[in-house]
C-alpha positions in Angstrom: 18.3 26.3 -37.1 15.7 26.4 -40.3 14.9 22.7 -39.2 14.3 23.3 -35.9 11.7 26.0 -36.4 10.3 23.8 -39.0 10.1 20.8 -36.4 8.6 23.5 -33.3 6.4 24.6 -36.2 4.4 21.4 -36.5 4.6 20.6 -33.2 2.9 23.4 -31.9 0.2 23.2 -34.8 -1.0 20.1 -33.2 -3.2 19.7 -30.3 -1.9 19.9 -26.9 -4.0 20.4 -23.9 -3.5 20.1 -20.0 -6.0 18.7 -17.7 -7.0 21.7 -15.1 -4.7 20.4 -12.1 -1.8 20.1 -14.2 -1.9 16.4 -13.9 -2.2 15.4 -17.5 -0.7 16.4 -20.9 -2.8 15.0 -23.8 -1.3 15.5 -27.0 -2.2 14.1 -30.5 0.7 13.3 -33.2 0.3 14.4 -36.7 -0.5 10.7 -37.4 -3.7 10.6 -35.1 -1.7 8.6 -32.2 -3.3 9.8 -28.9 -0.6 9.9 -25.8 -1.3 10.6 -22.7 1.7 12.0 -20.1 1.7 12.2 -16.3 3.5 15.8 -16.0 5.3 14.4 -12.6 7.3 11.5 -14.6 7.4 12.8 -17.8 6.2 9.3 -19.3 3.4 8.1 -21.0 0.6 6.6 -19.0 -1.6 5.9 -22.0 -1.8 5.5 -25.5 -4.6 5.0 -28.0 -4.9 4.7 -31.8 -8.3 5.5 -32.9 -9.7 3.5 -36.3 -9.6 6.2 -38.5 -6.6 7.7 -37.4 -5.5 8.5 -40.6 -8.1 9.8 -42.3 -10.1 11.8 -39.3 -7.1 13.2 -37.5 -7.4 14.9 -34.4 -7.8 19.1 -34.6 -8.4 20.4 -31.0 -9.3 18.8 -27.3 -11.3 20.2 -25.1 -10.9 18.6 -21.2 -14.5 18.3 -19.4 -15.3 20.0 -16.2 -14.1 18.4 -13.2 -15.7 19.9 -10.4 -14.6 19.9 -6.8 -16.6 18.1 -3.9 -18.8 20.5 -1.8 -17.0 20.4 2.2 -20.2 19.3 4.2 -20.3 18.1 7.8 -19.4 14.9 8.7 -22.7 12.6 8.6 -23.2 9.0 8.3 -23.6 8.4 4.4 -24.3 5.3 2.8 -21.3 4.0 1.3 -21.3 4.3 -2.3 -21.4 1.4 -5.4 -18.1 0.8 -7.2 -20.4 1.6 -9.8 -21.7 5.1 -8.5 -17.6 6.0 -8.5 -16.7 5.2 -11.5 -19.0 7.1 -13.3 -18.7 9.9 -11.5 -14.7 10.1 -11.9 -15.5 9.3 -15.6 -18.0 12.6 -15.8 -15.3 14.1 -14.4 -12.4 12.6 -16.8 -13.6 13.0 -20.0 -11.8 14.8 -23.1 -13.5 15.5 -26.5 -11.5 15.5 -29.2 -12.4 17.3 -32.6 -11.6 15.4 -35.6 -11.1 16.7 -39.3 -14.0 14.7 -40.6 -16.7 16.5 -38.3 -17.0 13.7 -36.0 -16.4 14.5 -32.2 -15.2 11.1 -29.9 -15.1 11.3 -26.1 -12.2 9.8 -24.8 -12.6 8.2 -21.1 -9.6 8.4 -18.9 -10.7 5.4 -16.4 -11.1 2.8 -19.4 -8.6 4.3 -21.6 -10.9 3.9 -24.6 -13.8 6.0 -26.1 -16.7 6.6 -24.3 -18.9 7.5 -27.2 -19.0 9.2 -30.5 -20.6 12.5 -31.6 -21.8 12.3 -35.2 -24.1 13.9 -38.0 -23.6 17.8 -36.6 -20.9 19.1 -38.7 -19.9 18.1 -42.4 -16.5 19.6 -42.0 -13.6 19.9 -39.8 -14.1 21.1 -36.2 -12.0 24.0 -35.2 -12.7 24.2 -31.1 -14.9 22.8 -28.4 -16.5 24.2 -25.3 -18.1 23.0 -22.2 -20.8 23.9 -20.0 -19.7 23.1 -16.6 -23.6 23.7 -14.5 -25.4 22.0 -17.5 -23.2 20.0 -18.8 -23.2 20.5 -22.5 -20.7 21.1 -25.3 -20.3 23.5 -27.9 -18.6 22.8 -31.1 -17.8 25.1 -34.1 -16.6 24.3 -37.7 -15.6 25.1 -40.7 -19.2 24.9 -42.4 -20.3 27.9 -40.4 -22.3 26.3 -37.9 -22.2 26.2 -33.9 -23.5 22.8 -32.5 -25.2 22.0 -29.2 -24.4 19.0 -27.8 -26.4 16.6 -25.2 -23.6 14.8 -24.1 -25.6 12.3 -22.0 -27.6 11.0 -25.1 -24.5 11.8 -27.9 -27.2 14.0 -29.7 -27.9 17.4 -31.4 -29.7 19.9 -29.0 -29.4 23.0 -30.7 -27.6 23.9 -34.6 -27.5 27.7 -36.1 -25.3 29.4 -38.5 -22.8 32.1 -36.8 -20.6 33.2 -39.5 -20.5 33.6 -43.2 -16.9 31.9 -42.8 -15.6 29.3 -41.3 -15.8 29.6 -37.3 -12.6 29.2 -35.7 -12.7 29.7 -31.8 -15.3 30.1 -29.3 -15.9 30.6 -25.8 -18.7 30.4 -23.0 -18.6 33.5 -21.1 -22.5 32.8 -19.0 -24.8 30.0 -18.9 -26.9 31.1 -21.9 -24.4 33.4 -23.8 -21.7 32.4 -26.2 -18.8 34.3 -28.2 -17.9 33.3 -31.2 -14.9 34.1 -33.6 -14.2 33.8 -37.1 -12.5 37.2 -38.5 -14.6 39.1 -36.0 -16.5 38.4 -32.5 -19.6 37.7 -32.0 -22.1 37.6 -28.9 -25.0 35.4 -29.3 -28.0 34.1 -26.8 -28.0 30.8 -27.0 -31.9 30.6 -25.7 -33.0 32.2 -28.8 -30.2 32.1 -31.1 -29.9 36.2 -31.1 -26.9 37.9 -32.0 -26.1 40.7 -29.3 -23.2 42.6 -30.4 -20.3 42.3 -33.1 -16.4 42.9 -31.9 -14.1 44.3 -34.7 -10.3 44.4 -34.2 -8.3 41.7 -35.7 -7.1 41.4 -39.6 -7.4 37.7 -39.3 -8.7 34.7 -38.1 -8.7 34.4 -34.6 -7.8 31.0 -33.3 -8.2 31.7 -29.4 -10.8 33.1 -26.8 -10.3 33.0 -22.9 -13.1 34.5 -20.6 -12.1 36.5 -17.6 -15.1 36.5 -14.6 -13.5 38.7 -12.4 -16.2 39.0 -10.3 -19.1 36.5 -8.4 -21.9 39.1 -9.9 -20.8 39.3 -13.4 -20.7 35.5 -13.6 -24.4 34.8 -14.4 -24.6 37.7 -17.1 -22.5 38.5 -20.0 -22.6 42.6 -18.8 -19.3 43.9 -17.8 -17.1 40.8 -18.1 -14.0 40.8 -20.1 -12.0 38.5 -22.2 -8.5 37.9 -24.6 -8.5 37.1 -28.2 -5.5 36.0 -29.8 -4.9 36.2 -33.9 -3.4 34.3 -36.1 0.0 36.4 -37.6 -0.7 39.4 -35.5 1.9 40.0 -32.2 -0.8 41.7 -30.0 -3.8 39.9 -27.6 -6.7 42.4 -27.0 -8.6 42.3 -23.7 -12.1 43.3 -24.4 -14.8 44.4 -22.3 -18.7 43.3 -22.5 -21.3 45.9 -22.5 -24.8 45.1 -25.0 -25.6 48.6 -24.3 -22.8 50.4 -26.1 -22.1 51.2 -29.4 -18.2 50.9 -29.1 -16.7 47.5 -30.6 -12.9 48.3 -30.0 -10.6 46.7 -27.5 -9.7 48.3 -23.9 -6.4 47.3 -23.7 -3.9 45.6 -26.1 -0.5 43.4 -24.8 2.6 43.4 -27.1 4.5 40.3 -27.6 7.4 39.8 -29.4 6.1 37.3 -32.0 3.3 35.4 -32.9 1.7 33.7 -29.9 0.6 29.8 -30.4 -0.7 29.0 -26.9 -2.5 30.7 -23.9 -3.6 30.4 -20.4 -4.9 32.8 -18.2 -4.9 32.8 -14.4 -7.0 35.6 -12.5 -5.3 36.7 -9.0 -8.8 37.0 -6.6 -7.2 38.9 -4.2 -6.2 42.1 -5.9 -8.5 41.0 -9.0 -5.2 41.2 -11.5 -5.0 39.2 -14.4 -1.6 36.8 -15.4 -1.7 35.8 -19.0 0.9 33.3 -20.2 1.9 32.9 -23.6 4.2 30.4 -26.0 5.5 32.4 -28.8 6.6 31.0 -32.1 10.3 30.6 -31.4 9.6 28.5 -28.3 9.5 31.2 -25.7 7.0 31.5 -22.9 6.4 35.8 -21.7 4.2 36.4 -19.1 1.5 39.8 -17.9 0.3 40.8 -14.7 -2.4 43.4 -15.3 -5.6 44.9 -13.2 -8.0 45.6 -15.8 -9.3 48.4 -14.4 -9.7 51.0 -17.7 -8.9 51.4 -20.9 -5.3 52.3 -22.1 -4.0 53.8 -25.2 -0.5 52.0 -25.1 -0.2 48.3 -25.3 1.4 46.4 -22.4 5.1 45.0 -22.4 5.7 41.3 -21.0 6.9 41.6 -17.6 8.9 38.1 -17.4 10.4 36.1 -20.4 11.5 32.7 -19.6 13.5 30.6 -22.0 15.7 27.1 -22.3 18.5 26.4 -23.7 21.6 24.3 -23.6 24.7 25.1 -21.7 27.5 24.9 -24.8 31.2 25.1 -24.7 34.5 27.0 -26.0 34.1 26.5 -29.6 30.0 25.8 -29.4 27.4 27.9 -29.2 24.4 27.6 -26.9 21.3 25.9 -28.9 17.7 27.2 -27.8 15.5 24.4 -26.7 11.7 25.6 -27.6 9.0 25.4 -25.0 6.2 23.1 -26.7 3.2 24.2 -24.3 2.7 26.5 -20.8 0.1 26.4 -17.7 -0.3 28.2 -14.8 -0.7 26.1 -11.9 -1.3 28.5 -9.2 2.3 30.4 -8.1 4.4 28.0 -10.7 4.8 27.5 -14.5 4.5 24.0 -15.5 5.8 24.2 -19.2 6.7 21.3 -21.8 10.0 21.5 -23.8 11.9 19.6 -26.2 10.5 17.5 -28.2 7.3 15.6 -28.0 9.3 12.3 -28.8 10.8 12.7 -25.4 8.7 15.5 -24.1 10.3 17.0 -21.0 7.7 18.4 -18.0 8.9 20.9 -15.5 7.6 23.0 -13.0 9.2 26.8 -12.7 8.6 29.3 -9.8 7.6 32.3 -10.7 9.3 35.1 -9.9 8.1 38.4 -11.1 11.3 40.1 -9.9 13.6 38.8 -12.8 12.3 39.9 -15.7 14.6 37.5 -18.0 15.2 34.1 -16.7 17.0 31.3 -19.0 17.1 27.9 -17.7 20.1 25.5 -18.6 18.9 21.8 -19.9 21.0 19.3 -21.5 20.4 18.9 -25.4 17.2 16.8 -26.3 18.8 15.2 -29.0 21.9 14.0 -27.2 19.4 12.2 -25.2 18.9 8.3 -25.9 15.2 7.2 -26.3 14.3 4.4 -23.8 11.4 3.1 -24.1 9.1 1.9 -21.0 9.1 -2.1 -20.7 5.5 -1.7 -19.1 4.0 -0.6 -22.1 5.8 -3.0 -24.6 3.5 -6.1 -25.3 6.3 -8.0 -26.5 7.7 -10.0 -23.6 11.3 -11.4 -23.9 12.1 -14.6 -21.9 14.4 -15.0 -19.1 17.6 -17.2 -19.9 19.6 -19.0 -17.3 23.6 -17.6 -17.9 24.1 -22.0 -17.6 22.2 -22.5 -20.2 23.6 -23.4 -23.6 21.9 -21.9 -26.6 22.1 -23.8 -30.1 21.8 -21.8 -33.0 22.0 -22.9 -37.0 25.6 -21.6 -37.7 26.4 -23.5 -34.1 24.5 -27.2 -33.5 27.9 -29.0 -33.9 30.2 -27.7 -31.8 34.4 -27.9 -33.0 35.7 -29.9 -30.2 35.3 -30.4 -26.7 34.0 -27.9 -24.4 36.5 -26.3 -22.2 37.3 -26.8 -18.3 36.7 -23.4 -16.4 40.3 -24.4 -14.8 42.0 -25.0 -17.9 44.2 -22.8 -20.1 43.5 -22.4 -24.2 45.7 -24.5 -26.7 47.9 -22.2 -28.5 46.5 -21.2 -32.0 48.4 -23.1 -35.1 51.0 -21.5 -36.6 52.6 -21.8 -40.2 55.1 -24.9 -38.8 51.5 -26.9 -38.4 50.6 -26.7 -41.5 51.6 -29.3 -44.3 53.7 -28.5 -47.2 50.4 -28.7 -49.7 48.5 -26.3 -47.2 51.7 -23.7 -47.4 52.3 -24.1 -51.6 47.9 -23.7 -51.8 48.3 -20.6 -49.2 51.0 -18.8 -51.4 49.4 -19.8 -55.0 48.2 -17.1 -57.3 45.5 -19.5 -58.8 43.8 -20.3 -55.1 43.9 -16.6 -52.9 43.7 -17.5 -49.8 41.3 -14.5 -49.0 38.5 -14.6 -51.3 37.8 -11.1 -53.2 35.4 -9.0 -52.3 33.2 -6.6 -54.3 33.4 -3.5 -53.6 30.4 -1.7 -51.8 27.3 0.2 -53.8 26.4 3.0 -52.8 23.0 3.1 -53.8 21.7 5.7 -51.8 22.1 8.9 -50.2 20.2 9.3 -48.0 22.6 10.4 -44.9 24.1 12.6 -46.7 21.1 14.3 -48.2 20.0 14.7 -43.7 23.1 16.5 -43.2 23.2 19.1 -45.5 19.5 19.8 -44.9 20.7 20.1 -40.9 24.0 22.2 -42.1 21.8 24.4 -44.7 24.6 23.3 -46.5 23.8 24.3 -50.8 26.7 22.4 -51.8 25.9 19.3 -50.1 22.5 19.2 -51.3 23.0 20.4 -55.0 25.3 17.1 -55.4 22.7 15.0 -54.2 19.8 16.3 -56.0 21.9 16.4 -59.2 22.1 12.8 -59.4 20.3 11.6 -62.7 20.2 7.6 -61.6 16.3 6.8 -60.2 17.3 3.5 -58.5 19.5 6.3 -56.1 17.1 8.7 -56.1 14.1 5.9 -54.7 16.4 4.4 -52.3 17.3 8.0 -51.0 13.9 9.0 -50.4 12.8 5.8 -49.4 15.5 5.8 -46.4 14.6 9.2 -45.8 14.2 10.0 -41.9 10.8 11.2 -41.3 12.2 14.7 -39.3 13.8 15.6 -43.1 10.8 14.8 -45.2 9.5 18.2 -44.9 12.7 20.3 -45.0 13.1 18.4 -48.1 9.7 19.4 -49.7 10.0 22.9 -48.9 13.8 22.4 -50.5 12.6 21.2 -53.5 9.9 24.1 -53.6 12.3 26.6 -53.7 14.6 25.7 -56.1 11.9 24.7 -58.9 10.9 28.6 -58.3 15.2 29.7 -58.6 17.4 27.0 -60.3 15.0 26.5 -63.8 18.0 24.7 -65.7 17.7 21.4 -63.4 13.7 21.4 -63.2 13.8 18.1 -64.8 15.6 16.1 -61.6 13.7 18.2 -59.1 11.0 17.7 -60.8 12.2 13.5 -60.6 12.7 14.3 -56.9 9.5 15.7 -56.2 7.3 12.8 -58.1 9.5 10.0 -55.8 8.7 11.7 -52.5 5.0 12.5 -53.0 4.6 8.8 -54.6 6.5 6.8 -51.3 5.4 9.9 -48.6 1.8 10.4 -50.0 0.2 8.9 -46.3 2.7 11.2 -44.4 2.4 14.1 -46.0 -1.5 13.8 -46.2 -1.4 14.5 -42.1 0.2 17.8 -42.5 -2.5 20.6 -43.1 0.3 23.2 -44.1 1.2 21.0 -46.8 -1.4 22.3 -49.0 0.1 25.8 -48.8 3.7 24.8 -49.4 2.4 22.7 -52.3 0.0 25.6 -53.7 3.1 27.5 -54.8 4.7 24.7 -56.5 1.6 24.1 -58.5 0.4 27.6 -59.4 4.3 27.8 -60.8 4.1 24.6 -62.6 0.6 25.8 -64.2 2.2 29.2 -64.9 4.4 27.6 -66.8 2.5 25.3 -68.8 -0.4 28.1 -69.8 1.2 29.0 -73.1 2.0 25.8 -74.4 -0.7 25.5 -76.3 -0.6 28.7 -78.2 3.3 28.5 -78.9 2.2 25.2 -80.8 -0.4 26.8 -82.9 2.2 29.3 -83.6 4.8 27.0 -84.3 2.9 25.2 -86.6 1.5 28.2 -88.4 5.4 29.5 -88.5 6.3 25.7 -90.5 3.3 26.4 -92.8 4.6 29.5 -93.9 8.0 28.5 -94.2 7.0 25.5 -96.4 5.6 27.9 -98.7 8.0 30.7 -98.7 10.6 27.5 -99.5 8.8 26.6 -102.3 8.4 30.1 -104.3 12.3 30.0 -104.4 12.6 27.0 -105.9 13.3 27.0 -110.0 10.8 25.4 -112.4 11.9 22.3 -113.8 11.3 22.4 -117.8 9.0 19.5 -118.7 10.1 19.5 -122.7 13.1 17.7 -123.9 15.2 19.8 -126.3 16.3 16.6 -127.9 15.0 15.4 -131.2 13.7 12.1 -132.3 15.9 9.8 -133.5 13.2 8.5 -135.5 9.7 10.6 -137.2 7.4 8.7 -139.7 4.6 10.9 -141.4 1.8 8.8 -142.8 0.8 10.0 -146.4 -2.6 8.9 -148.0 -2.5 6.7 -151.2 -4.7 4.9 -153.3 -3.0 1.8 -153.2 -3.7 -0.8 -150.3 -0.4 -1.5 -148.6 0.3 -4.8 -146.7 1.2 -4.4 -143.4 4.8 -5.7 -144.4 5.6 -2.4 -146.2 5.4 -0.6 -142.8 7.8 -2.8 -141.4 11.2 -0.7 -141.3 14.3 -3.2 -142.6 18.1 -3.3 -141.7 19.1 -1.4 -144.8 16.2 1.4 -144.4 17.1 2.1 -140.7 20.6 1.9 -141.5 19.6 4.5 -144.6 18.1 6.4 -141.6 20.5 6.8 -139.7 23.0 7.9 -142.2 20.4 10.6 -143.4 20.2 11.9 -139.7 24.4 12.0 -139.4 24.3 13.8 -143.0 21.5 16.2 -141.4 23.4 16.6 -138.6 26.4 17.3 -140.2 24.7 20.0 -142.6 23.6 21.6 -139.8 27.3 22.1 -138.5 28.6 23.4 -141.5 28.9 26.9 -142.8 26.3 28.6 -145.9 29.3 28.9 -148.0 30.3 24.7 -147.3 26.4 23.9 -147.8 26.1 25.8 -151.2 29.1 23.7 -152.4 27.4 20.6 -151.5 24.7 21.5 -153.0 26.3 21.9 -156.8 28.0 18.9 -155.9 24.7 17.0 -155.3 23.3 18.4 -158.6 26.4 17.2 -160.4 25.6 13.9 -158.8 21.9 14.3 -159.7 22.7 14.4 -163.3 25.5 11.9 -163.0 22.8 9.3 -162.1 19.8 10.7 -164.8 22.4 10.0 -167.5 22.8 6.3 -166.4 19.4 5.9 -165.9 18.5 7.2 -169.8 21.5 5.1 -171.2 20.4 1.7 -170.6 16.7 2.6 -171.5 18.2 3.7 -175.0 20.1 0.3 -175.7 16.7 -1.4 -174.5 15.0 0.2 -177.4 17.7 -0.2 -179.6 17.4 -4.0 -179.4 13.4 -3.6 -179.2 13.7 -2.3 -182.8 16.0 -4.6 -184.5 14.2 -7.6 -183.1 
């Protein structure tokens, strides 16, 4: 169901317009694609792709005046030129179409091509077009503010002014020489001298539609006393308004109720009792209908007085499905309405009947029905083939065996006794499988399955797909995408980056695949901008404090590095070990060579006993090192002794010599 108002969504935000007999349908696709429909066959009489279909798509159409030939008496006339003809039924059988770029083309319906171009009057897009059936020109308004005058017969300028501080979104001609205007409020203007008459306040938004209503011969040449309907954009009620320059009062007369937003209108006036019958195409595809003499002003807005609808017939076990109504006119006592799809748009006239104030009609389901496409407008031609002739193709230019007699029965077909006693041993042998092995199928995509759970609204379906973390599937998915599903799919994606944060990385996968393959579909869609706005202002929400939560994360590091470092102990610098070896250089008198300094075996070994013997002194006790000492000094003496005795016998000897 969310799909289908998705899909009557974007159908009925593209142009659609009826030619005033109800002959033609023009409608533009979102791709720029201009079709053509007669309304009695339901089938496209032309088509047309202008150059920059793509990049200046179509925003509104505007039909010209056709005006009616004047009965005279029968008198001998000179037989017009083929030439005199055709332009008059092509003055007669123009459309202009608006295009987002500013530029305004006029479409020919006799050469099935455009006419001529309307350039350098408006620098943005153009929101609606108007003619001027006794002079011939058109009106044109824009988002840039500006009305445009338009000499049709020399594609130029006539007259430019500013009418808005906005953007101008609809506009009307309700005299020769005055014009209303309407961006979030009305405006009356002269179009001699560009003077602004009176403002009209009474809608909260922009107002996309205006229809005048003459209702009488005498109001027709000035603006005084003649009414007309604006329609909003989000707001349920149309106001009827009344024109008089001479009062103050800028509210509405009278107010009709609908029950949602209306899309389309068309108003028919009723000469006879001068009563008004407004038709209008809601949002969910339904067309309601007024009959009103506006005669006064009421304080109570007006109910519908018919509702027509389509839908499907259904079953036991299935529901009826509604089937929306793309588009409504009134041609005189019927409704000629468009529904279903404008794939396979369906036209069909209703009677009206004012007496049933509900009435439903029963069609078959538009998407049951095949597409078949007209051989007439197909410029590929297929060649007839004779059923006796024989067609050779690669895998068949030798044949098997002789052809057949039409008379004559088949052989049988071999059977295991035909066959040799190596064919039977190879057929049964392990090594040589008589069927060869297959792979078994990849499924690299997902695409049909990701279609029907976006048809089902099924969050289980979807989840599974969107959850896959491989980008080969994810590519071929959206590559394979059907075009109906690339929008569900966006808006999909949209809202669960805003409710399911944990898996923002694959949407997040999902959404840079689409807008990468999609970019030149999605660029045709003016609504995409909104859907997309959300996504980004979340995105940029997101990513507004990552800056500061760096500087703070860094700051919190530089802190911790120091706080880390405070705790730390001190690592001591000086060895509590002593030298195993400390010389002391003493002065003396007497010049030593430099072989004295040189330490020998027997003084290091000397050393080192000293050290142990210090070493060992150190361990022991006071009591142990004061009898060490006495022994030393025993020693001490021990040695002195044998020193003196050997001095003594030298002198000994020394005086007996």
């Amino acid at each position: 169901m969310r799909i289908l108002e998705h899909v009557l969504k974007m159908a009925l935000s593209t142009p659609v317009s009826f030619s005033s007999n109800g002959e033609y349908c023009m409608y533009s696709s979102p791709d720029g694609v201009l079709k053509v429909y007669d309304t009695s066959t339901s089938k496209i009489s032309q088509q047309y792709t202008p150059s920059s279909h793509l990049t200046a798509t179509c925003t509104c159409l505007s039909w010209g005046p056709k005006r009616p030939s004047a009965k005279t008496p029968k008198k001998k006339k000179k037989r017009k030129s083929l030439s005199e003809d055709s332009d008059e039924q092509e003055k007669n059988d123009i459309v202009a179409i608006g295009t987002s770029s500013g530029n305004i083309l006029l479409y020919s319906i006799v050469k099935a091509d455009i006419q001529s171009q309307l350039d350098k009057g408006h620098s943005e897009s153009v929101n609606d077009l108007c003619w001027d059936e006794n002079q011939g020109y058109l009106y044109s308004c824009s988002n840039d503010h500006h009305v445009v005058q338009w000499d049709v017969s020399t594609a130029n300028v006539r007259h430019k002014w500013k009418a808005d501080k906005g953007s101008v979104h609809s506009m009307c001609l309700c005299s020769s020489n005055h014009l209303l205007t309407a961006g979030r409020s009305i405006k009356l203007w002269n179009v001699e001298n560009k003077e602004l008459l009176k403002t009209f306040t009474g809608h909260k938004t922009e107002i996309f539609r205006l229809l005048p209503l003459p209702l009488s011969a005498e109001a027709s040449d000035s603006p005084e006393n003649m009414y007309f309907l604006s329609a909003a954009q989000n707001d349920r009620i149309i106001n009827a308004w009344q024109i008089n320059t001479t009062s103050s009062d800028k509210n509405s007369i009278t107010s009709f109720s609908l029950p949602e937003e209306p899309t389309l209108l068309d108003v028919c006036q009723q000469s006879t009792e001068q009563v008004v019958m407004l038709c209008a195409v809601t949002r969910s595809g339904q067309v309601v209908i007024f009959e009103h003499k506006l005669n006064g002003r009421l304080k109570k807005p007006l109910k519908p007085k018919v509702l027509l609808q389509v839908s499907t017939s259904g079953a036991k076990d299935i529901l009826p499905l509604p089937i929306p109504i793309l588009a409504a006119q009134i041609c005189d006592q019927d409704i000629l309405i468009v529904h279903g799809n404008f794939l396979k748009p369906t036209f069909e006239r209703v009677k009206y009947n004012s007496a049933d104030p509900v009435q439903c009609l029963i069609r078959e389901d538009p998407r049951k029905v095949s597409l078949q496409t007209d051989k007439s407008l197909s410029k590929v031609q297929t060649p007839d083939v004779s059923k006796d002739s024989t067609v050779l193709v690669p895998g068949l230019m030798a044949p098997s065996g002789p052809s057949q007699e039409p008379g004559r029965r088949s052989k049988r077909k071999p059977s295991i006794t035909d066959m040799s006693m190596e064919e039977r041993l190879n057929a049964i042998s392990v090594d040589h499988p008589s069927h060869p092995t297959r792979e078994p199928p990849q499924a690299d995509t997902l695409a049909r399955l990701l279609t029907q759970g976006l048809q089902s609204q099924d969050k289980k379906m979807i989840n599974n797909v969107l959850m896959q973390a491989s980008e080969k599937v994810v590519q071929n998915t959206v590559r394979k995408l059907p075009i109906q599903a690339i929008i569900p799919l966006v808006q999909e994606l949209s809202s669960r980056m805003h409710t399911h944060a944990q898996s923002s990385s694959k949407i997040l996968r999902w959404i840079k695949t689409l807008l990468t393959i999609h970019t030149s579909y999605l660029m045709t869609f003016p609504d995409m901008v909104e859907n997309l706005s959300t996504l980004y202002q979340m995105m940029d929400s997101r990513t507004m404090m990552f800056n500061k939560l760096s500087r703070l994360q860094g700051k919190l590091d530089l802190v911790l590095s120091q706080v880390t470092a405070q705790d730390q102990p001190e690592v001591e610098t000086e060895s509590l070990e002593q030298p195993l070896l400390m010389y002391q250089e003493e002065s003396s008198d007497e010049d030593f060579g430099l072989d004295d300094f040189a330490p020998t075996q027997s003084d290091t070994e000397d050393n080192v006993d000293l050290f142990d013997d210090n070493e060992e002194e150190m361990d022991k006790t006071p009591d142990q090192q004061n009898g060490d000492e006495e022994e030393k000094d025993s020693d001490d003496n021990d040695d002195d002794e044998m020193e003196d005795s050997p001095m003594e016998n030298g002198d000994e000897e020394m005086e007996s010599e």
